[in-house]
Backbone as ProteinMPNN parsed JSONL, in Angstrom:
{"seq_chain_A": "XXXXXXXXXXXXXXXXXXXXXXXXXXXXXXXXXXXXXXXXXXXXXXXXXXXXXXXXXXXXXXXXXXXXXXXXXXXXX", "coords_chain_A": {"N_chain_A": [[148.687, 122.011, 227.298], [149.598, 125.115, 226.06], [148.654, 128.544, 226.901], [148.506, 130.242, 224.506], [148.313, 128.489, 222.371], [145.76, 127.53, 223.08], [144.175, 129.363, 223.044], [144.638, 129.849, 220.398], [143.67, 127.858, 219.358], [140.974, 128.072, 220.286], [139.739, 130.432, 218.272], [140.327, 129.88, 216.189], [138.052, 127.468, 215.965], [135.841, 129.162, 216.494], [135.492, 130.791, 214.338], [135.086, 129.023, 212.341], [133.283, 127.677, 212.927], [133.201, 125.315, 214.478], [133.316, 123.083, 216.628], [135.703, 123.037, 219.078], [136.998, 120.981, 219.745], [138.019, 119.589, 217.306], [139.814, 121.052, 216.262], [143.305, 120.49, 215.956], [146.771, 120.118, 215.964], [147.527, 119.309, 213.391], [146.062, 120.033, 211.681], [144.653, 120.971, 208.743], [143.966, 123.292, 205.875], [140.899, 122.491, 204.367], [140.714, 119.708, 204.99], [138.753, 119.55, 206.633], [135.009, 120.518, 205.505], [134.357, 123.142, 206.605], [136.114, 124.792, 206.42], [137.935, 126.159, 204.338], [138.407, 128.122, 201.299], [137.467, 130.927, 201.773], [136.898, 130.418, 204.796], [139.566, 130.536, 205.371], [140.642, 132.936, 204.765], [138.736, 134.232, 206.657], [139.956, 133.409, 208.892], [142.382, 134.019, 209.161], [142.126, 137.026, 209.076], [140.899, 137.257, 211.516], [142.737, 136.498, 212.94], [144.494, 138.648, 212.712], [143.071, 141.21, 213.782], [141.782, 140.061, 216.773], [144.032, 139.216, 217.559], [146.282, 141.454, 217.185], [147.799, 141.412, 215.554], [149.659, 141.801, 212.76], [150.013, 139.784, 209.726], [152.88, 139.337, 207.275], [152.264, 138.788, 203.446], [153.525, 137.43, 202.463], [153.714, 135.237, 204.988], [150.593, 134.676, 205.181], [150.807, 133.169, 203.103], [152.192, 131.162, 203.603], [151.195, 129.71, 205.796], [149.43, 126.682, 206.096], [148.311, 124.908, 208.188], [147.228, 124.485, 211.394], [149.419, 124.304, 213.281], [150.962, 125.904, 211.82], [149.988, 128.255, 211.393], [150.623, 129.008, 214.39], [152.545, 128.934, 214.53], [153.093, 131.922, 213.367], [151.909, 133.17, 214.888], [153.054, 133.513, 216.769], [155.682, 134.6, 215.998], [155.197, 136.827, 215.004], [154.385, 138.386, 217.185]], "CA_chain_A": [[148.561, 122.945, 226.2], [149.991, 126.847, 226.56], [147.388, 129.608, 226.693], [148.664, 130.754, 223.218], [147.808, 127.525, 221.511], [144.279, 127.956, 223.599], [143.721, 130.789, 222.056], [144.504, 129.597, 218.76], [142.279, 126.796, 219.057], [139.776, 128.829, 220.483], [139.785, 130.92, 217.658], [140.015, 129.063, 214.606], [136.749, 126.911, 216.004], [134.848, 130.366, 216.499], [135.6, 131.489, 213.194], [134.902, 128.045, 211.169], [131.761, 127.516, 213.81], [133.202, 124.059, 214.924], [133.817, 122.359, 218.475], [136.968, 123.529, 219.979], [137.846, 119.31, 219.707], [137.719, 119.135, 215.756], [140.948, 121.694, 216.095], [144.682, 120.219, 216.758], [148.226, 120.908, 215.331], [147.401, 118.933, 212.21], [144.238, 120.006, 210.926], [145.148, 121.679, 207.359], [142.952, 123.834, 205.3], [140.765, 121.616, 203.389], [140.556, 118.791, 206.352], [137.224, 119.99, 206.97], [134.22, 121.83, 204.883], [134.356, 124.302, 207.012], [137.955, 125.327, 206.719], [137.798, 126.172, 202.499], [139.421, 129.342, 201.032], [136.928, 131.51, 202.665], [137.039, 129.775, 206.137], [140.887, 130.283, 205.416], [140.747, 134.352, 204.981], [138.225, 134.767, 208.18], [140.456, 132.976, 209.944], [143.521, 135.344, 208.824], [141.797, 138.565, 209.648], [140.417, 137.102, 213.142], [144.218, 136.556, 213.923], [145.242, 139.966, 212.87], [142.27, 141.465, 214.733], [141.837, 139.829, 218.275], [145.636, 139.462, 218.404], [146.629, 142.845, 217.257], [149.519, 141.699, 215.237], [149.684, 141.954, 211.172], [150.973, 138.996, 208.978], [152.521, 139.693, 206.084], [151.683, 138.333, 202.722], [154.473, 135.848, 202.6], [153.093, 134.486, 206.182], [149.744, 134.266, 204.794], [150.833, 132.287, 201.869], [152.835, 129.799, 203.921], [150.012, 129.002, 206.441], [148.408, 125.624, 205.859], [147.474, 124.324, 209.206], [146.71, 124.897, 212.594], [150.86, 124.613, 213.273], [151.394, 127.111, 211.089], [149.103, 129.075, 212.42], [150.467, 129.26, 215.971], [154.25, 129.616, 214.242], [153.129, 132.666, 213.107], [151.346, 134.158, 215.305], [154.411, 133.286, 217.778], [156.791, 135.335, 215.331], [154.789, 138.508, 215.288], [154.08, 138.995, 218.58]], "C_chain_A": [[148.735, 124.365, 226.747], [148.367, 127.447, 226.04], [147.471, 129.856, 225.436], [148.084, 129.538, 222.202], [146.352, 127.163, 221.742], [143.632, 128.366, 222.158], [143.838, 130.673, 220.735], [143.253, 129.006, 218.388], [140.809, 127.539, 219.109], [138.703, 129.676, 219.067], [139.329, 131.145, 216.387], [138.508, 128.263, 214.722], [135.796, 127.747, 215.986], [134.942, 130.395, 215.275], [134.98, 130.608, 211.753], [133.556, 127.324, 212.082], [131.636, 125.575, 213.692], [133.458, 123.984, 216.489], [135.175, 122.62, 218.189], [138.472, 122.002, 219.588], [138.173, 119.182, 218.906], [139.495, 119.784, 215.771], [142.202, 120.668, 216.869], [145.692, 120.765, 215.266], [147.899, 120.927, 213.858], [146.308, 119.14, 211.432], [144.158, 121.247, 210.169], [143.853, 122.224, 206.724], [142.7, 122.765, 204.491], [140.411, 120.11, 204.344], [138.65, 118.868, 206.306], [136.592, 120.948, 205.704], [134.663, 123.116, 205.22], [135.748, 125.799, 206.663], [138.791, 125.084, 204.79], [138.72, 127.791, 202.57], [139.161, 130.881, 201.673], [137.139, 131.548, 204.132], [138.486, 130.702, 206.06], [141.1, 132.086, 205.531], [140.081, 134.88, 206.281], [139.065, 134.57, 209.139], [142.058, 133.88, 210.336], [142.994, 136.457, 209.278], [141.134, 138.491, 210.967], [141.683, 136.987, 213.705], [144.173, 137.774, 213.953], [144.244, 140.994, 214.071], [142.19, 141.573, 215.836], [142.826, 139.679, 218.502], [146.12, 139.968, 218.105], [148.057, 142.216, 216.683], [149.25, 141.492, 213.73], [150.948, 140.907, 210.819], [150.932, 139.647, 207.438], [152.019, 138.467, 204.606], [152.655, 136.818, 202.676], [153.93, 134.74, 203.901], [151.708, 133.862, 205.947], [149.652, 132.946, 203.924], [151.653, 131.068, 202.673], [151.864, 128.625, 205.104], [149.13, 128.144, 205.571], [147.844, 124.723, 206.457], [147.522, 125.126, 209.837], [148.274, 125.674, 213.193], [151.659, 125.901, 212.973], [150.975, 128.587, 211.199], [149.748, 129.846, 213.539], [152.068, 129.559, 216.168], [154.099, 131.053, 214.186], [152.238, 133.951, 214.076], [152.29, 134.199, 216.978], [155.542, 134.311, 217.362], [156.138, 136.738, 215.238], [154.238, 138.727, 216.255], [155.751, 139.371, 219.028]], "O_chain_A": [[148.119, 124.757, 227.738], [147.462, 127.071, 225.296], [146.366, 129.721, 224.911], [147.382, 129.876, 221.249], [145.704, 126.596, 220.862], [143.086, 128.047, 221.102], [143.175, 131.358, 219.955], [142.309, 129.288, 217.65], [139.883, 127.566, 218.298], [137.487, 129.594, 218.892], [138.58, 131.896, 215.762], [137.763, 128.34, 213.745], [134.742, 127.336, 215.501], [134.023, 129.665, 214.904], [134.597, 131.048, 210.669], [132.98, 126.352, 211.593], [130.774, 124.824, 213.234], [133.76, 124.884, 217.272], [135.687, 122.406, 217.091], [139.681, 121.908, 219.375], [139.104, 118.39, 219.052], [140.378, 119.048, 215.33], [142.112, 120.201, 218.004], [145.502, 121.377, 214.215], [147.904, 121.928, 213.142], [145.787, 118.369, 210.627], [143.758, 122.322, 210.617], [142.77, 121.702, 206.987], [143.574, 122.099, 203.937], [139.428, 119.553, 203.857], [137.721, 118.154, 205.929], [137.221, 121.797, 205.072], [135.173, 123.971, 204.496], [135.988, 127.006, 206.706], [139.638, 124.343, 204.291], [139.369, 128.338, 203.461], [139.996, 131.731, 201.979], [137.517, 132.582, 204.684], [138.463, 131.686, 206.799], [141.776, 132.472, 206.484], [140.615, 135.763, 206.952], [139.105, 135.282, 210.142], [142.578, 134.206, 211.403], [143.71, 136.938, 210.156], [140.809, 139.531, 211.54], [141.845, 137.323, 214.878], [143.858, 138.306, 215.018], [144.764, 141.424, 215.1], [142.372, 142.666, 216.374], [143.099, 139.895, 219.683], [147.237, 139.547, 218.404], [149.16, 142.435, 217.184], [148.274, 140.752, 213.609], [152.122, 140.914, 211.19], [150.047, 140.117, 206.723], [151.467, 137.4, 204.876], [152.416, 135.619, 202.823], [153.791, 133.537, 203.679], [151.493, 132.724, 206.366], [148.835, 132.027, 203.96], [151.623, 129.965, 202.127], [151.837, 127.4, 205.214], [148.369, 128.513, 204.677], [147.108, 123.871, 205.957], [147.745, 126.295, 209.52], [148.461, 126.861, 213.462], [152.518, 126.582, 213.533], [151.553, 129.67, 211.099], [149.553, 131.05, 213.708], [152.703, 130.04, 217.106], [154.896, 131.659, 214.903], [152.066, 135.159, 213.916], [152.048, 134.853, 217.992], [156.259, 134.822, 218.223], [156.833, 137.727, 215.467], [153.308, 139.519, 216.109], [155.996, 139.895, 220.115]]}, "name": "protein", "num_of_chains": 1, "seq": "XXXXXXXXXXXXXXXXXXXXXXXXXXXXXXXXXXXXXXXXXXXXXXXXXXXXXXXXXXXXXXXXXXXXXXXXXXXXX"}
């Protein structure tokens, strides 16, 4: 696993206050309690945040996993 997909993982489990393990490629909003519409905006403004890069609204709206996630935070860097 690359550092960048780490760091995703890392990330998304801080933010939805799960184990690190619960996170992989496939694990879609809605998968989990934790990871609801709420979960789903913390987890958007902890990207833009600790990795200093701004998605726009279209990026927001196409994120629906982890995958998608780690597309996008691949394309704005």
């Amino acid at each position: 696993m690359n550092e960048k997909r780490k760091e995703v993982y890392a990330l998304i489990a801080s933010v939805l206050g799960v184990n690190v393990d619960v996170i992989n490629d496939e694990l879609a909003i809605g998968d989990i309690t934790e990871w609801d519409s709420l979960g789903h905006m913390q987890i958007i403004a902890a990207l833009e945040s600790q990795m200093e890069i701004t998605l726009d609204i279209e990026q927001t709206l196409e994120i629906e996993d982890v995958e998608d996630i780690i597309d996008a935070v691949t394309v704005s860097k």
